[in-house]
C-alpha angles and dihedrals in degrees: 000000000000112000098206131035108206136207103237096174143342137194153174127221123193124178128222121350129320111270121206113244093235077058096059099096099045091048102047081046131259119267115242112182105046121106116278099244086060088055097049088050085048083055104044095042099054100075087045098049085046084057085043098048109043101215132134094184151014143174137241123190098220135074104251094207096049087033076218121140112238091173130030126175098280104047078050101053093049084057109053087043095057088047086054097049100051086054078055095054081230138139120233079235098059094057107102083184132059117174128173116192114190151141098266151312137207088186123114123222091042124263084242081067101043091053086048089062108044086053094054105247106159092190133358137128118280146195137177111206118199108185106116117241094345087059099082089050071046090054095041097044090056090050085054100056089041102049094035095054093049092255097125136358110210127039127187109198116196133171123174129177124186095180100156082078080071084055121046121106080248101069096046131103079210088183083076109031127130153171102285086047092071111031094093094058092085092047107051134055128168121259138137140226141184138189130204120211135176135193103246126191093197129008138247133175122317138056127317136188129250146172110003119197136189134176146168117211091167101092091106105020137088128255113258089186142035156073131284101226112142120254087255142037113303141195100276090215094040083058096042098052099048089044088241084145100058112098103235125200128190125250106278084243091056086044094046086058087046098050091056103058092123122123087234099048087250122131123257086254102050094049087043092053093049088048084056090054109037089040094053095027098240124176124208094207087118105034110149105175133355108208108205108209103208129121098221121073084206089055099040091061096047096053086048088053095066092031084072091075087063090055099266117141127214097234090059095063115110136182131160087192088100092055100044104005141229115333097172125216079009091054092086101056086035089057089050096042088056097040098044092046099043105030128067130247142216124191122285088005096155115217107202122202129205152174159187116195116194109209093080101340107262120174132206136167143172146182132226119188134187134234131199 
């Protein structure tokens, strides 16, 4: 059985340039066909999601003038991993287990296989982990009781999300969009991420993983996100033509009432995060930074309003969502490569990770501290 389970090495992967966030529209593409008044609604919501959302830039994996790929999750993923395993001074060969963690995939084999392959491990455990933006805490809580049991020595962590392919004029039945349908274009980007970790005796300096943390309070509450596809394969045109496809969320006012389902009027996050702490006895004597893993500014302060009950202070608060956007289930990773490689460290500073996430209100969370 290993003590410690160490970051070995961490990156981000964007692909394209950064587009600016009043470009979004025009470079997803317009649509054309739906009615006017849902154009009008398209025109006068942009600037107030902008002042909702926080965020300069974001990223799209495809080339706006040719409407042609040049990334997909896996290419991203690859990637990211490489990038990670040259900060870890590793080898692909040398990772035991591989675990992708993403939205969602119709592929078979799984994509966990596929960048397997492309990195040239001839043999090493794998999972594929569907479960939306908790799937990459899914991905890194499972490392962590692997590694940290002796199971395995060496895991490779990856999460990827090309989302603007939900939201080109392309993929639309724009006969039956609505409102719901395109809400999410101004929340979610593509990006990539990836996360070294080794098994450790003894420690030495550098980061090193802590108290993982999942949850499901969804049991007996609605979906506020999602799409309407069939439990099974489907006609392709019989989905297309009724939308089934199109990833719908509810009105933030109908959210807000969602999100607050909790005996003490607290939100879902707030009484999930408590659960975390109390549950593994966690102080917060030596919180750094609390990285908020939430794609809306506006939601991002009022959960940190009421964060602050638990001890956590506003200026502790970080989020690289604002500078790159949402990347979805890959935010998280993207948020601790940036703040591990730009910020500065004392020993035992303590970096805590957490999240909500809204299709059926699963919660994660994890902690990284640093030793000097």
């Amino acid at each position: 059985m290993s003590k410690y389970v160490k970051v070995a090495g961490t990156s981000s992967y964007f692909p394209g340039r950064p587009i600016r966030f009043d470009e979004i529209n025009s470079y997803l593409g317009e649509l054309d066909n739906i009615s006017p008044r849902l154009k009008k609604w398209i025109n006068v919501t942009q600037p107030l999601m902008q002042e909702l959302l926080g965020v300069e830039y974001c990223y799209y994996a495809f080339d706006n003038e040719t409407r042609e790929y040049f990334d997909d999750n896996l290419t991203m993923s690859v990637k990211a991993a490489k990038k990670a395993l040259e900060e870890a001074s590793m080898k692909a060969e040398e990772i035991d287990l591989l675990i992708y963690g993403g939205n969602f995939s119709e592929q078979m084999p799984p994509l966990s296989t596929r960048i397997q392959e492309e990195l040239g491990i001839d043999i090493c455990a794998e999972f594929h982990i569907h479960a939306n933006c908790t799937s990459i805490y899914k991905a890194i809580d499972l490392a962590n009781v692997y590694l940290s049991t002796g199971k395995y020595k060496n895991a490779l962590v990856v999460s990827s999300c090309v989302s603007s392919s939900f939201f080109t004029p392309e993929f639309y039945n724009q006969q039956v969009v609505t409102k719901e349908d395109i809400f999410l274009r101004w929340y979610l980007c593509d990006g990539a991420g990836a996360m070294v970790l080794k098994a450790a005796e003894e420690k030495e300096k550098g980061f090193y993983l802590e108290n993982t943390y999942v949850e499901s309070a969804g049991g007996h509450k609605q979906s506020a996100m999602g799409n309407r596809i069939l439990a099974r394969w489907n006609n392709p045109l019989d989905t297309y033509e009724k939308g089934l496809h199109h990833i719908k969320q509810v009105y933030l006012n109908q959210m807000k009432g969602m999100a607050h389902k909790e005996e003490n009027g607290k939100t879902i996050f707030y009484a999930a995060l408590k659960r975390m702490i109390e549950k593994q006895e966690i102080s917060l004597d030596t919180l750094k930074y609390f990285v908020v893993n939430m794609p809306s500014k506006s939601v991002r302060e009022y959960i940190m309003n009421e964060c602050t009950e638990l001890g956590i202070k506003t200026e502790q608060v970080y989020s690289a969502i604002e500078e790159v956007g949402y990347a979805g289930p890959p935010a998280a990773v993207i948020s601790i490569d940036k703040i591990l490689k730009e910020r500065e460290f004392k020993n035992n500073d303590m970096v805590f990770s957490f999240v909500m996430e809204v299709s059926k209100f699963m919660q994660a969370g994890f902690i990284i501290r640093y030793c000097d």
